[in-house]
C-alpha positions as CSV (number, residue, x, y, z in Angstrom):
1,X,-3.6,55.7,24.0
2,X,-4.2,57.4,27.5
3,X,-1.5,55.8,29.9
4,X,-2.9,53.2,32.6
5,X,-3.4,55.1,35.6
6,X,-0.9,53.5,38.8
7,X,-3.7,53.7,41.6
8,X,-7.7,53.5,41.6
9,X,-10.1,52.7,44.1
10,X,-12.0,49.4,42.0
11,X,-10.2,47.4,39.9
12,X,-12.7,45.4,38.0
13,X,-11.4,42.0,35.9
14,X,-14.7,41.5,32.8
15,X,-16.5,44.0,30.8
16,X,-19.0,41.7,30.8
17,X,-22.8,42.4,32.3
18,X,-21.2,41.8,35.9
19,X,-18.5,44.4,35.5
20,X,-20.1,46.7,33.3
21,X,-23.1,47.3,35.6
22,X,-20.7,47.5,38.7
23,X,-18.3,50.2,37.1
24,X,-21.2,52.1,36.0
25,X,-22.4,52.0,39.8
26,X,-19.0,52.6,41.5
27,X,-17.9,55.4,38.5
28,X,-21.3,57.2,39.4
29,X,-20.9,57.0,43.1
30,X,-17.6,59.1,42.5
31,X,-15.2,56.2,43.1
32,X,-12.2,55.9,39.9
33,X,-12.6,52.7,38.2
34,X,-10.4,50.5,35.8
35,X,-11.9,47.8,34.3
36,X,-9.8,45.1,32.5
37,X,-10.7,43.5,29.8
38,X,-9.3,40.5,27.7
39,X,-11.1,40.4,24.7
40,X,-11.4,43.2,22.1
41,X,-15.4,43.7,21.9
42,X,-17.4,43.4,20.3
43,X,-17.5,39.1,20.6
44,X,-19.6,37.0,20.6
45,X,-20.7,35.2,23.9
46,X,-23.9,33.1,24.7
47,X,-26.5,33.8,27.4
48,X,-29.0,36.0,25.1
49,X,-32.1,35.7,26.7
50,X,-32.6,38.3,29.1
51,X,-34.8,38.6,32.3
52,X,-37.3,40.8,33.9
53,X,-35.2,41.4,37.0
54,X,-32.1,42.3,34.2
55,X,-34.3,45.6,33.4
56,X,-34.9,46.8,37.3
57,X,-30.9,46.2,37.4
58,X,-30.0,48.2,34.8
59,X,-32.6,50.9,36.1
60,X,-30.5,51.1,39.1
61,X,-26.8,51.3,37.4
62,X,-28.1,54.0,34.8
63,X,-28.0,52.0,32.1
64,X,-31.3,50.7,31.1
65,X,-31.9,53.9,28.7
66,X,-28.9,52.8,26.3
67,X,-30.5,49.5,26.2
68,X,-33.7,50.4,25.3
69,X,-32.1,52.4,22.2
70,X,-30.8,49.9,21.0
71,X,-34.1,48.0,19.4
72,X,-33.5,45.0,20.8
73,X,-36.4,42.1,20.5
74,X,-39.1,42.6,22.8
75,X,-39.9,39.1,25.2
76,X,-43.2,39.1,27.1
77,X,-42.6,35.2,28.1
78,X,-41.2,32.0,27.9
79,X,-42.7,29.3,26.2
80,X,-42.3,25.5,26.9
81,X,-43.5,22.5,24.4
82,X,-43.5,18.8,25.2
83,X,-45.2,16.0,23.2
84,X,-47.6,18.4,21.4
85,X,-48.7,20.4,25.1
86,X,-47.4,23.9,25.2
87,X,-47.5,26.0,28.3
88,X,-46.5,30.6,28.1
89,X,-45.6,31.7,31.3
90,X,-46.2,35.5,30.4
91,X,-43.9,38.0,32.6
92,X,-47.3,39.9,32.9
93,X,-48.9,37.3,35.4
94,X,-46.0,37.5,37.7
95,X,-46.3,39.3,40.9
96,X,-46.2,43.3,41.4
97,X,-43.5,45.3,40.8
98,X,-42.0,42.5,38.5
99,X,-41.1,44.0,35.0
100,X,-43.8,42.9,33.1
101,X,-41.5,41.9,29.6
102,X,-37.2,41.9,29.0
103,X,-35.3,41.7,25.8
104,X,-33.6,39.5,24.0
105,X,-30.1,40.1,22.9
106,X,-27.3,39.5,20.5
107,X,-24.1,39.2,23.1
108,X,-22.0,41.1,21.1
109,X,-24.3,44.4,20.8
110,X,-25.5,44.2,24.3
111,X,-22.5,43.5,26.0
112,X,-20.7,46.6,23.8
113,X,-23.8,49.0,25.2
114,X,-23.2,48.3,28.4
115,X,-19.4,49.0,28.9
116,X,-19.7,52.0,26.5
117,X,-22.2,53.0,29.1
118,X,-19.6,52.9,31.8
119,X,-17.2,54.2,30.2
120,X,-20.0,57.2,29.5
121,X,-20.3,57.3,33.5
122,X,-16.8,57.3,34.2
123,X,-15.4,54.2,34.2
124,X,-11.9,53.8,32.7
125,X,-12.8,50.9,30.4
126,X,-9.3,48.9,28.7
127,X,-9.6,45.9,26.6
128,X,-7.1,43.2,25.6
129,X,-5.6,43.3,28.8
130,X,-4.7,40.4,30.7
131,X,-4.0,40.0,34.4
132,X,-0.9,38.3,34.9
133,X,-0.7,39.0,38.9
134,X,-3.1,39.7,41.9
135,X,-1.6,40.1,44.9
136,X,-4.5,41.3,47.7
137,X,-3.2,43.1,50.7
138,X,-0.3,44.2,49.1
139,X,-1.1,48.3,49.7
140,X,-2.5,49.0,53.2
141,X,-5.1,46.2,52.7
142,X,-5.4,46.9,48.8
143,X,-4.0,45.2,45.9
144,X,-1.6,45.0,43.8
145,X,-2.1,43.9,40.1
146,X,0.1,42.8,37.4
147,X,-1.5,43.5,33.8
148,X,-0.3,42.8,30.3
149,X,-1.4,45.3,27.5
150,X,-2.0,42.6,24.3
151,X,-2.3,45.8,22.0
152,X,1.4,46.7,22.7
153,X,3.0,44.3,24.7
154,X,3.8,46.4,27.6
155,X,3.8,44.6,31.4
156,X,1.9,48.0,33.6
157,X,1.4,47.4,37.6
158,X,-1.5,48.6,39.2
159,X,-2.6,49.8,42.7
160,X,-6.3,49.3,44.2
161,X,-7.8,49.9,47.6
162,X,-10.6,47.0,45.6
163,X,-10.7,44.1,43.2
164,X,-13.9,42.6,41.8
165,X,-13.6,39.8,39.8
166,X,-16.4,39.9,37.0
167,X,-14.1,37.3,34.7
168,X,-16.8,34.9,33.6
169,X,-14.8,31.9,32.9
170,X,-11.4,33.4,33.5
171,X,-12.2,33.1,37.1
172,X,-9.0,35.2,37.6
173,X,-9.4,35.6,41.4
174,X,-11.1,31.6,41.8
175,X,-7.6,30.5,40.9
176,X,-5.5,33.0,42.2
177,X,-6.8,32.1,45.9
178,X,-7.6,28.3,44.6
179,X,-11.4,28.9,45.7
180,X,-12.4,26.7,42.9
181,X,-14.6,23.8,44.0
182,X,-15.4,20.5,41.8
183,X,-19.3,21.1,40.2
184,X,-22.1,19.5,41.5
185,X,-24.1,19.1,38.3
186,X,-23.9,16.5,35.8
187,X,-21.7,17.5,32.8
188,X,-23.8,18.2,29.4
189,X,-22.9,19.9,26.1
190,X,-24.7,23.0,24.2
191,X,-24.7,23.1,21.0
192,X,-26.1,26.2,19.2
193,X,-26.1,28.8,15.7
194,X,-27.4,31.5,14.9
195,X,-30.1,31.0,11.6
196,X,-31.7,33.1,9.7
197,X,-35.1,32.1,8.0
198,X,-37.0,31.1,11.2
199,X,-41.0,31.1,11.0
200,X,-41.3,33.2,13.7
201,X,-45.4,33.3,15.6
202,X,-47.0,36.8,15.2
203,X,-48.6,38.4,17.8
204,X,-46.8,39.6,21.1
205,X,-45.5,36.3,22.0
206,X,-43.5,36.3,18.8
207,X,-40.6,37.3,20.9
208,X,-40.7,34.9,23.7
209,X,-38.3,32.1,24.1
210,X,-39.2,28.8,23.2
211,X,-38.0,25.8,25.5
212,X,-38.7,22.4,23.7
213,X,-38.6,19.0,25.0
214,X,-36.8,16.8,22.2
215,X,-38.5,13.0,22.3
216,X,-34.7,12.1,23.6
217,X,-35.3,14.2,26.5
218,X,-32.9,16.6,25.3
219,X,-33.8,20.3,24.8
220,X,-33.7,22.6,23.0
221,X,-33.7,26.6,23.2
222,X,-35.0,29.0,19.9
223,X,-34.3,33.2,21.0
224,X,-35.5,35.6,18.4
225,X,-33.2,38.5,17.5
226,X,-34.7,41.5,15.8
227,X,-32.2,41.9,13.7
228,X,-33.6,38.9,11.8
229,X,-31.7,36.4,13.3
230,X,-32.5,33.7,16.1
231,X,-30.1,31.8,18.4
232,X,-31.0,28.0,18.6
233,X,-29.6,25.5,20.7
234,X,-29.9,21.6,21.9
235,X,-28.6,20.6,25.3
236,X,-28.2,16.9,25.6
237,X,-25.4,14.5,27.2
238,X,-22.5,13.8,24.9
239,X,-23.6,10.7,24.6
240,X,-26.8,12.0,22.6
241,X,-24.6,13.8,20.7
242,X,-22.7,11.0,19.6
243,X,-25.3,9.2,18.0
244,X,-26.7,12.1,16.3
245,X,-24.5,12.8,13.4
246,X,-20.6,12.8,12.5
247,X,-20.3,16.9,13.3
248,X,-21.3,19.7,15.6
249,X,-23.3,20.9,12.4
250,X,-25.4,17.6,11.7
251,X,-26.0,16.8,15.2
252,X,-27.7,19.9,16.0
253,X,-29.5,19.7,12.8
254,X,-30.5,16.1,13.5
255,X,-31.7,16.8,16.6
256,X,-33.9,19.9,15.4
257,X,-35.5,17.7,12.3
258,X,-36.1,15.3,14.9
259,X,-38.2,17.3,17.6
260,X,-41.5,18.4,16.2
261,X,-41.6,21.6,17.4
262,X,-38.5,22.9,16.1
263,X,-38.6,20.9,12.9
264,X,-41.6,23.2,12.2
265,X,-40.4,26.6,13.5
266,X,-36.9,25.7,11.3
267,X,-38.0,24.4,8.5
268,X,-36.7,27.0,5.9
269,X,-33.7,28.2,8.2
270,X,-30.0,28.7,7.4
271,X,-27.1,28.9,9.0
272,X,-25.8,32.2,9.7
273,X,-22.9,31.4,12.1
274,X,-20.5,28.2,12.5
275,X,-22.0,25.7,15.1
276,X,-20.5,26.6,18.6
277,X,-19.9,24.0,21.1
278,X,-19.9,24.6,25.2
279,X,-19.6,21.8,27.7
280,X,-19.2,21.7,31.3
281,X,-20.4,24.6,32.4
282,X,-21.3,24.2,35.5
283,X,-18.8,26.0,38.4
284,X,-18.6,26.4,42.1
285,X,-16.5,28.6,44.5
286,X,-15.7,28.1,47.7
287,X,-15.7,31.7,48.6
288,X,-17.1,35.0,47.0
289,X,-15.7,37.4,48.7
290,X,-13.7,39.0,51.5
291,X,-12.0,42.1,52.7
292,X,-10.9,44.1,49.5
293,X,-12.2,41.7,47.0
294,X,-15.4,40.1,46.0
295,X,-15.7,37.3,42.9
296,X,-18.9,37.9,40.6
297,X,-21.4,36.5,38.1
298,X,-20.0,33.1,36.3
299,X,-16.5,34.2,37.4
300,X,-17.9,33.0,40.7
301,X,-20.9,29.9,40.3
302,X,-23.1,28.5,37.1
303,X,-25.9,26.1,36.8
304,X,-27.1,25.5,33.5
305,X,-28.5,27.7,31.1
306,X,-32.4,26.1,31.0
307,X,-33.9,29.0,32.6
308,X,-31.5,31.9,31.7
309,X,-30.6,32.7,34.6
310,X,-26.8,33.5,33.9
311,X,-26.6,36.9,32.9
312,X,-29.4,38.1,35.7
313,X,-27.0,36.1,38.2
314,X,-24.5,38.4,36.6
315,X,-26.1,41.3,37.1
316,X,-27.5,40.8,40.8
317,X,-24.0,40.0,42.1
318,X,-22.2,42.7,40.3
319,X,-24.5,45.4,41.4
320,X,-24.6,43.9,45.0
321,X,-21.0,43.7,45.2
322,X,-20.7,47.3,44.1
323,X,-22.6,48.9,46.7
324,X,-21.0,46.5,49.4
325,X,-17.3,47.9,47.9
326,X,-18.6,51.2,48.2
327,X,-19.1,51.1,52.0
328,X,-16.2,49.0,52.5
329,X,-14.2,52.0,50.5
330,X,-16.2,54.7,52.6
331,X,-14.5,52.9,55.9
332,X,-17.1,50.8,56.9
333,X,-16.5,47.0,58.3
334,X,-18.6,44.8,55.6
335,X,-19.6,41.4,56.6
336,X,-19.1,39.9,53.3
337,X,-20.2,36.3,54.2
338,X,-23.7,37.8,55.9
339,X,-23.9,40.4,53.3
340,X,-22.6,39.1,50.3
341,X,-22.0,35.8,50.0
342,X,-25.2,34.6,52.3
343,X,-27.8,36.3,49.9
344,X,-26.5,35.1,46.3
345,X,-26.4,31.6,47.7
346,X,-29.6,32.1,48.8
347,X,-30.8,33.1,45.6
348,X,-28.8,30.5,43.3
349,X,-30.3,28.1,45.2
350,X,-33.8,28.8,43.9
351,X,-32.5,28.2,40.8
352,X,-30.5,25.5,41.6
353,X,-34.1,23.4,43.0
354,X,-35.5,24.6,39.8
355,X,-32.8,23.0,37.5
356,X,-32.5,20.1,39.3
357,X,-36.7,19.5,39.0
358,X,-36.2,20.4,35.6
359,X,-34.1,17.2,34.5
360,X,-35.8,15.0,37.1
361,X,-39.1,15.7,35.3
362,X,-40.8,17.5,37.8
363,X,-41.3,21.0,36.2
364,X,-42.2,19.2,33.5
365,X,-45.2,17.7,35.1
366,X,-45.8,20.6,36.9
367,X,-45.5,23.4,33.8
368,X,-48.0,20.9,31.6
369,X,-50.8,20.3,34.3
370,X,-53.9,22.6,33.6
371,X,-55.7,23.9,35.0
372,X,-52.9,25.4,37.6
373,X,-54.0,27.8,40.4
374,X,-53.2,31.5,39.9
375,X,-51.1,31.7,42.5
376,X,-49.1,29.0,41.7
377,X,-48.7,30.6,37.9
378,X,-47.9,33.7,39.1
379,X,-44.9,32.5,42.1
380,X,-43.2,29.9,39.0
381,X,-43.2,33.2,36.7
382,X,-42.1,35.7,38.8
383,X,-39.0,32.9,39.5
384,X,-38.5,32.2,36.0
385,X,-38.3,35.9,35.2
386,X,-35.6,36.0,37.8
387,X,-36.7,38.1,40.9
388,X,-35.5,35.4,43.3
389,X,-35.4,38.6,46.2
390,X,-39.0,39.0,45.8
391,X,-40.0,37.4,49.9
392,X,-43.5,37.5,49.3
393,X,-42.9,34.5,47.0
394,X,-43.5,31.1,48.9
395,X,-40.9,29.8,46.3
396,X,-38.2,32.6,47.0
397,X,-39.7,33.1,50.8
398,X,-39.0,29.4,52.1
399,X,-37.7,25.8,51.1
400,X,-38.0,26.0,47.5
401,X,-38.3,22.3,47.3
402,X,-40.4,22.2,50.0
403,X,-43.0,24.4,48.0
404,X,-42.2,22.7,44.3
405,X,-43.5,18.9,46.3
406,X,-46.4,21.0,47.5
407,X,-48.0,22.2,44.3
408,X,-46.4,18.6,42.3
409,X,-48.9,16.7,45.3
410,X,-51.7,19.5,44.2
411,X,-51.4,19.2,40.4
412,X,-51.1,14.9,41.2
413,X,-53.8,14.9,43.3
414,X,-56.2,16.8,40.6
415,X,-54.9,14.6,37.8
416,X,-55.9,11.3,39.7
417,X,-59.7,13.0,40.5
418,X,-59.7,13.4,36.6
């Protein structure tokens, strides 16, 4: 094993999306990079469902061309169901310069591409290392880290002029500093599996992800893998849950035999992984970044995984934060709150209207009305494929909400002339 260097430029704690795509960035610019990680990968994680805006990201870091090699499912759209209506937003009708279709991915391969792919560009990629220590401004406005090597027990001390937390739930630096802040969404529970066996649709939207309304008003979540197998999920309240069967198994099962659109799909489909179980997901920070650090992806905030935002969210931050670190290390006086900070709030709060509408109904009723105006069709998709920088969208441009009541008063309005 090559010793642990004493002093880089970027420290960054996560191999995952975040980290990955901000050490290939940093590692290309010229800048030495360690990247810590905690697990040994591959493992498993969940946020599968890519986005449009994931592919123009990894464009940018160099790292799109591995993923593409990789065969990954194809997904032109999403698809939503609700008491027998349907409704496919297809990434196509979004607006221009969106990518047109994304992939969808088994975390374990994807996330493995990507920080092989760093590593490929430079990066000096460890895993099962834990950080036992941060102390920031310890070097001339650097840091100093204490690490612990799980593969053989040795306690190593790092130097580094910058520290990018890409943790995920770690959130290594959130409670280092005690920027965590309570959530402000309501607490629900995923349950999901992997199956094989699932009657999958022919035709180009056979790879889309399907997003059902259960009777309950639960939901649930069916991603097509090409290697044959397909993640499903049901995201309910505990309290669901608890009437739905005496284990994690038969209340996702109940659930799917009970919602007509997945009882169909998953009719002849088997388990090919143990139910997994998340709850309380949802995070807030009270501050992403600063002088000679900067908090990314779910290490920093999460909403909810309904639109599949995570891993773009990932993406977006890590790859701003990289070029931010790279002026700050080129001498240059960063305005993190302006720069950083003000823009990813910006954008998370797109998606923050969007989930909120979501459980209130109001997407709902928007998503099923038809017919919807063009415009309108093409604004929701270019959001739901995750370009939330994109200013010529009124729903990106302006108050969100303010635009969401808009078209919900057009679609009411028709429906009461009908």
């Amino acid at each position: 094993m090559l010793p642990y260097p004493t002093e880089v430029d970027v420290v960054i704690i996560g191999a995952g999306p975040a980290g990955s795509l901000a050490a290939a960035l940093l590692a290309t610019a010229g800048h030495t990079v360690l990247v810590l990680e905690r697990a040994i990968f591959p493992r498993h994680v969940v946020g599968e469902s890519l986005l449009p805006r994931c592919l123009d990201l990894l464009g940018r870091a160099g790292l799109l061309s591995r993923v593409e090699a990789r065969g990954y499912e194809v997904k032109r759209g999403a698809t939503f169901f609700r008491r027998g209506e349907s409704q496919r937003f297809a990434f196509e009708r979004s607006l221009p310069g969106d990518f047109a279709f994304a992939y969808q991915v088994p975390r374990d391969d994807f996330d493995q591409t990507l920080a092989t792919g760093a590593l490929a560009l430079g990066a000096d990629v460890r895993f099962g290392v834990s950080v036992t220590r941060v102390e920031l401004g310890a070097e001339r406005g650097g840091a100093r880290l204490g690490l612990h090597d799980e593969l053989t027990g040795r306690a190593v001390e790092v130097r580094a002029r910058f520290v990018l937390d890409a943790s995920g739930p770690g959130r290594v630096l959130a409670q280092a500093l005690s920027l965590e802040a309570p959530a402000d969404m309501p607490t629900r529970t995923a349950r999901y599996l992997h199956v094989e066996g699932d009657r999958r649709p022919e035709g180009e939207a056979g790879g889309d992800i399907w997003v059902t309304i259960h009777p309950s008003g639960a939901w649930l979540w069916v991603i097509p893998f090409s290697n044959g197998r397909t993640s499903v999920g049901v995201v309910a309240e505990e309290a669901l849950f608890a009437t739905s069967g005496d284990t994690d198994s038969a209340k996702v099962w109940s659930l799917i035999a009970t919602d007509p659109v997945a009882s169909r799909r998953l009719a002849q489909a088997r388990p090919a992984m143990p139910t997994q179980v998340l709850r309380g997901w949802s995070r807030r920070t009270t501050r992403l970044a600063g002088p000679g650090y900067a908090i990314a992806g779910n290490a920093g905030d999460f909403l909810d995984p309904v639109f599949s935002s995570g891993v773009m969210f990932a993406m977006e931050s890590g790859s701003l934060a990289a070029a931010l670190a790279a002026r700050e290390l080129a001498g240059e006086v960063v305005d993190w709150r302006a720069e950083y900070e003000a823009p990813l709030q910006r954008a998370v709060s797109v998606f923050r209207t969007f989930v909120g509408a979501w459980y209130a109904g109001e997407l709902a009723e928007l998503f099923f009305h038809n017919p919807k105006p063009e415009s309108a069709v093409r604004h929701i998709t270019s959001v739901l494929g995750g370009n939330v920088q994109n200013t010529q969208n009124p729903l990106v441009r302006g108050d969100t909400r303010a635009e969401l009541d808009r078209l919900l008063a057009r679609v009411r309005s028709a429906a009461a002339k009908a």
